[in-house]
Structures are given as structure tokens and as C-alpha cells.
Phi, psi and omega in degrees: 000327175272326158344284191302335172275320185292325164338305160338284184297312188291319178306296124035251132018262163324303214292292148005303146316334193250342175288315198328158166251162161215131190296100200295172175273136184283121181262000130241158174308146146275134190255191192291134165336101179263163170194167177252129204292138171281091203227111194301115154302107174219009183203144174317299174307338153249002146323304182300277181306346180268327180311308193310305181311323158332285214294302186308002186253308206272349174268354166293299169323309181294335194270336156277337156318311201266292158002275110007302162306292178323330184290291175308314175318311188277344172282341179287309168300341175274005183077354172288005157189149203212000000 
């Protein structure tokens, strides 16, 4: 009778094993949000402030980009995914 419970139990056990999941992990950043600013335009000054903002949104953009590449180049030469 304990053979069939410990049997039980070991089986159990295995089976138990294969359900868990486990949540692969994020293996580069994410990158940042691009978007475009919405703003009414209606005078060269805010021509102006919306260009700056521009530009400060797209080197942010690039730079989580460019980030992000590097990450997947490396992992693709380290073999981690393929």
C-alpha cells in the first residue's frame, strides 16, 4: 500500500512539473513611447516650441532604438535567440 502512495505521490510530483510556467524574462529594454506632439499651431512661436519638442521626442526615440538594436545584435551573436 505505500509503494502505491509513494507512486502516487512521485507521479504527482512529475506531472506538477510540466505544468508549471515559468515567464520568460525580458531580455532587452523596452523602448520608449514615439509619438507626435499634438499642438495647436498658430504663431511662429509655437512653430518654434513644437519643432524643439519634436526633435527632443525623436532623439529620445532613436536612442531607445538604437539601444534595442544593440541589445537584439547581441543577443543574436551570443546565440540567445534565434
Amino acid at each position: 500500500m505505500k509503494t502505491g502512495y509513494t507512486a502516487a505521490l512521485v507521479a504527482a510530483f512529475f506531472l506538477s512539473a510540466c505544468t508549471a510556467r515559468h515567464m520568460p524574462q525580458d531580455l532587452c529594454p523596452m523602448p520608449p513611447e514615439c509619438r507626435v506632439p499634438e499642438q495647436e499651431i498658430l504663431t511662429q512661436g509655437d512653430l518654434a516650441q513644437v519643432f524643439v519638442e519634436t526633435r527632443s521626442e525623436l532623439l529620445q526615440c532613436k536612442a531607445g532604438r538604437d539601444i534595442l538594436v544593440q541589445c537584439l545584435n547581441g543577443l543574436s551573436n551570443r546565440g540567445g535567440w534565434k
